[in-house]
C-alpha positions in Angstrom: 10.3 22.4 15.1 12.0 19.1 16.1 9.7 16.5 14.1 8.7 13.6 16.4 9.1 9.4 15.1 5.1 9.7 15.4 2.0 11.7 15.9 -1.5 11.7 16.2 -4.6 12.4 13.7 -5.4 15.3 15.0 -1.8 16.8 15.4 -0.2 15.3 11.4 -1.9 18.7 9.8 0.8 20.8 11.5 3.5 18.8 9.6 2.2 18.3 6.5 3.2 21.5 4.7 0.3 23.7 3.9 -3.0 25.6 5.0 -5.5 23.5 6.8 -8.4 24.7 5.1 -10.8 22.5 7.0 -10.5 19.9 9.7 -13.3 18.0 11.2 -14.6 19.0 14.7 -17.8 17.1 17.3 -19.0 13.8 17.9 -20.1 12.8 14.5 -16.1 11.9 13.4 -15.1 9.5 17.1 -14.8 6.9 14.4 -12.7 8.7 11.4 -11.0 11.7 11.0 -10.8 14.5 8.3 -8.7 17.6 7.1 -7.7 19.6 3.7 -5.0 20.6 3.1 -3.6 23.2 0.5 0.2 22.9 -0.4 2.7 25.2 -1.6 3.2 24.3 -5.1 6.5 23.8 -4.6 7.8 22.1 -1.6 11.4 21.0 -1.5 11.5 18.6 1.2 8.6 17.9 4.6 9.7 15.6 7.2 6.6 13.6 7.8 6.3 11.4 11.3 4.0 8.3 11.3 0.5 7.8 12.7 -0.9 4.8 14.5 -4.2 4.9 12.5 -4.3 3.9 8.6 -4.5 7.1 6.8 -5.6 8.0 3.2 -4.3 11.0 0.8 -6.5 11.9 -1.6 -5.8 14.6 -4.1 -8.6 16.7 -4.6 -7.4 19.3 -7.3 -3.7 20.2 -8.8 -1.6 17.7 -10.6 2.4 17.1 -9.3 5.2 15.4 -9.6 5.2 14.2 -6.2 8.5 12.3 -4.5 8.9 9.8 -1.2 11.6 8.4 0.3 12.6 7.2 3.5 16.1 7.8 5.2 18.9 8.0 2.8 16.9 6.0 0.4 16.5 6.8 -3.6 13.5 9.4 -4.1 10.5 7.5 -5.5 8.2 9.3 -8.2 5.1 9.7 -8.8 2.9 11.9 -11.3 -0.3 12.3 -9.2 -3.7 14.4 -10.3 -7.0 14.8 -8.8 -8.3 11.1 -7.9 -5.2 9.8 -6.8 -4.9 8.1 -3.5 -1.7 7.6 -0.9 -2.6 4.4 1.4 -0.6 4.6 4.7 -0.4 2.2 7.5 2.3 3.4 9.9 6.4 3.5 10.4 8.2 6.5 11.2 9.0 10.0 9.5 9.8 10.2 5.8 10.4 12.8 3.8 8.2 14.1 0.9 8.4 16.5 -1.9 6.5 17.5 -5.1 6.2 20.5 -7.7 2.6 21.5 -9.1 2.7 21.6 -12.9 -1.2 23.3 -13.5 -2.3 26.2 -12.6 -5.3 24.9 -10.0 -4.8 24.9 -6.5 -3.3 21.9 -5.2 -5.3 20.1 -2.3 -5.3 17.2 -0.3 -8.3 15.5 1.9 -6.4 13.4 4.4 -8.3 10.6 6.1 -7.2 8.6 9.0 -9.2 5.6 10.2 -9.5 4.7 13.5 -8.1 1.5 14.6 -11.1 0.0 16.0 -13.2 0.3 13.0 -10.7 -0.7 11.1 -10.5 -3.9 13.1 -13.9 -4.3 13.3 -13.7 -4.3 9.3 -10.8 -6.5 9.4 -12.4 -9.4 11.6 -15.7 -8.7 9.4 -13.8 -9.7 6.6 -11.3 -12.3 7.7 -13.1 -13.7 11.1 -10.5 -15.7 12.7 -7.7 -14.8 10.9 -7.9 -10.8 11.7 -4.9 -10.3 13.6 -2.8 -12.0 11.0 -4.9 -9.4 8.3 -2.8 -6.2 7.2 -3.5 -3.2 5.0 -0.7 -2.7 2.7 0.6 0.6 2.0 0.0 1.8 -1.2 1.2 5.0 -3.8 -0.3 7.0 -6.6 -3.3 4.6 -7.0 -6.8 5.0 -8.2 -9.9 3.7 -7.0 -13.8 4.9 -8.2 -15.3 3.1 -5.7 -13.2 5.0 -2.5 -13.3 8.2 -4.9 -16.8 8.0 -4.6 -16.9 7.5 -0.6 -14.5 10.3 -0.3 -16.9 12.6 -2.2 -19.6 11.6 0.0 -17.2 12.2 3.4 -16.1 15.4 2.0 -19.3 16.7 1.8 -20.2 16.1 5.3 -16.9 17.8 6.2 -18.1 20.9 4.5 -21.3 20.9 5.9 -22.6 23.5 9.1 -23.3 20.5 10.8 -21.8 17.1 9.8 -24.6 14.2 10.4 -23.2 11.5 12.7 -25.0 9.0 11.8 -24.0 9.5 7.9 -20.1 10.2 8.8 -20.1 6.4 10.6 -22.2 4.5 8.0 -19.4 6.6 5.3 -16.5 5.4 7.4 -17.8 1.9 8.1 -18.3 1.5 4.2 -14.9 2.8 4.1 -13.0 0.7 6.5 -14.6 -2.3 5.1 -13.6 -1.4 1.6 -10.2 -1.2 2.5 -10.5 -4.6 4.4 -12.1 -6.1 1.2 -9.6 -4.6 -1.0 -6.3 -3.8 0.6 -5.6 -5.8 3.0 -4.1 -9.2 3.1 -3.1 -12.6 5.7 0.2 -12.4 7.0 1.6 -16.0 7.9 2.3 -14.4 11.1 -0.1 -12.1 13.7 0.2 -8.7 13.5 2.2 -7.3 16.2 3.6 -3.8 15.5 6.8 -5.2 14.4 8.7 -2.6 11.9 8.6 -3.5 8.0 9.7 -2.3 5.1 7.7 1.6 4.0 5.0 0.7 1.6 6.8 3.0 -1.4 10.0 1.0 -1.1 8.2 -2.5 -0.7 6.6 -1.7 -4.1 10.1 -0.9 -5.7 11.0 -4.2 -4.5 8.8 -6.5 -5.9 8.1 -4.3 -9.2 11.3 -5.2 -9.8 11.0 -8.3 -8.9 8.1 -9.2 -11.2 10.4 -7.7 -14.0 13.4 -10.2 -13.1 11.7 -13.2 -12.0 13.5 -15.1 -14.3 17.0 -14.4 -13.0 18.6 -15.9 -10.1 17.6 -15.4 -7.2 20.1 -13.4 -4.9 19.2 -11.7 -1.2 22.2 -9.8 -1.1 21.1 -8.1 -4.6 17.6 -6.9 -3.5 19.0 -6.1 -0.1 21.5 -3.4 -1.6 18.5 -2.2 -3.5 16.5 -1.8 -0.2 19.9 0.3 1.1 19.8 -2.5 4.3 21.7 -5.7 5.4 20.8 -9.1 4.3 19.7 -9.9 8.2 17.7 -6.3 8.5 16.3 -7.4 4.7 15.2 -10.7 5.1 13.3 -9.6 8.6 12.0 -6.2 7.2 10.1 -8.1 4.0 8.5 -11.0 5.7 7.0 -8.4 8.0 5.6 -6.8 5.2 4.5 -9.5 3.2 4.7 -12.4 5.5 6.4 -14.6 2.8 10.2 -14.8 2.9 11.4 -13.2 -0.5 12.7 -16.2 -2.0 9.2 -17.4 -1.5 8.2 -14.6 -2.7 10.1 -15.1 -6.1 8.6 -18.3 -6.4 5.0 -17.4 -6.3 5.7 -15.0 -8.7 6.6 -17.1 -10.7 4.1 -19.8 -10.5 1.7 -17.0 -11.0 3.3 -16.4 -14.6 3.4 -20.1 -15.0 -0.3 -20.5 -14.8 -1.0 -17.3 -16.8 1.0 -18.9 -19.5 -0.3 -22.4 -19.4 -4.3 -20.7 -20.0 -3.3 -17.9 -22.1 -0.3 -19.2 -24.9 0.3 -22.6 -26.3 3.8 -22.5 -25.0 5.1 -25.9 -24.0 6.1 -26.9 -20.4 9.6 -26.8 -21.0 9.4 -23.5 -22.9 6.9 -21.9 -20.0 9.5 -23.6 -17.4 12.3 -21.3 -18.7 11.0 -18.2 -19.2 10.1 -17.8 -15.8 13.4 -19.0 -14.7 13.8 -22.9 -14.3 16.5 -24.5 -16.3 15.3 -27.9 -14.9 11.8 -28.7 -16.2 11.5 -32.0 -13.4 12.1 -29.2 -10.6 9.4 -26.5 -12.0 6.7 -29.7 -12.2 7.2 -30.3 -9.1 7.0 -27.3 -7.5 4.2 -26.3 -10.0 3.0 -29.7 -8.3 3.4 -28.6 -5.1 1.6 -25.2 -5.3 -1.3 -26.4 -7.5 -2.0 -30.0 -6.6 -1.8 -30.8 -10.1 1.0 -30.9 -12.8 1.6 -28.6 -15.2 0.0 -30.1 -18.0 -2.9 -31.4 -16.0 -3.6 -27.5 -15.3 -3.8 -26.3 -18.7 -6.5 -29.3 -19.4 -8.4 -27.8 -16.4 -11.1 -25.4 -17.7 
């Protein structure tokens, strides 16, 4: 069937490529949503569509070698087993695939939030500053503390009669772990604007964090992205809010600092291996971001 840019909660189990062995039903889940799935063990390709409401994969059982990509786009990989998590927070369809490679079943509890809570947890978190607050999307992660929750919410699932008092106080805690732990201030609100998928943002700045110390060029991370510097440029700052020259440079300031605590490096040393051929120039930005100079910083304890 014709697979539609996006979909609700209740209606993403029909796409998702295997037996819904349980979804929730009554009052109890108004404020979350719940549903496992068992896949095929081999899938070769599922055209996903996106959801309004932040959504969690967690494996249950089965390991895989599970693939993502949107568009034309390079497949990303991922080895997931049973405690990984998939962190989703919108876009449009894009495509999925995986292979099993153990002999248990392989099952998914998917989770969606419902935007109110979630907001609720968001201006519980960041008060003012919610609507510039986003959850980031996030792949093959693990995470005891949500493992445990989504013990606790699967039981209820697979009870006669799911308590709806416990399923809110589980997805409160829930939403408000997420807002603790996944989500982040955008310089800008939040206003539905398209960004880049949270798979291919990763690829990005992994690699960036592996190259800060080359020159920065747009036009190189854009052909990695598969988009135009224009479409680039506007795509990342609506996913991270930073421009990704500004980006770059956080980076490295971060590895800057790191160095200046952790090794006995000098300035000028720490100044070029992240990247700055002009020692004056990395002081004062250091300077800039810190309040303090470089050397000033490592005194600081």
């Amino acid at each position: 069937m014709p697979i539609p840019e996006t979909t609700s909660a209740e209606a993403y189990e029909s796409y998702i490529g295997g037996k819904c062995l349980r979804a929730c039903r009554g009052d109890a889940w108004r404020d979350i949503k719940a549903c496992i799935i068992a896949s095929p063990r081999t899938v070769d390709n599922v055209h996903l569509p996106g959801v309004s409401e932040p959504f969690i994969a967690w494996t249950m059982s089965g390991q895989a070698e599970f693939q993502e990509r949107e568009g034309d786009g390079p497949w990303i990989t991922h080895h997931i087993k049973s405690g990984s998590f998939f962190l989703t927070t919108g876009g449009g369809i894009y495509d999925c695939r995986w292979k099993a490679f153990t002999p248990e079943p392989f099952e998914t509890m998917l989770v969606f939030v419902g935007l109110p809570l979630i907001q609720r947890a968001l201006e519980e978190v960041f008060g003012a500053d919610a609507n510039k607050a986003r959850l980031r999307d996030l792949s093959a992660f693990t995470d005891a503390e949500l493992h445990w929750l989504m013990e606790r919410l699967h039981k209820e699932l697979m009870s006669r009669k799911a308590s709806p008092l416990l399923v809110q106080a589980i997805a409160q805690a829930i939403a408000v772990h997420l807002a603790r732990n996944y989500a982040e201030l955008a310089s800008v609100p939040n206003t539905g604007s398209p960004s880049l998928p949270g798979f291919k943002l990763r690829q990005i700045t992994d690699w960036m964090a592996q190259h800060m110390d080359e020159e920065f060029r747009l036009d190189r991370l854009a052909s990695q992205a598969g988009l135009s510097k224009f479409h680039f440029l506007r795509l990342f700052k609506n996913a991270t809010g930073e421009s990704p020259s500004r980006y770059q440079t956080n980076l490295r300031m971060d590895a800057a600092r790191r160095m200046l605590r952790e090794t006995k490096k000098s300035v000028v040393e720490i100044a070029l291996d992240v990247g700055y051929t002009n020692p004056s120039h990395f002081a004062k930005l250091f300077r800039r971001q810190t309040g303090l100079a470089p050397s000033d910083y490592r005194q600081q304890r």
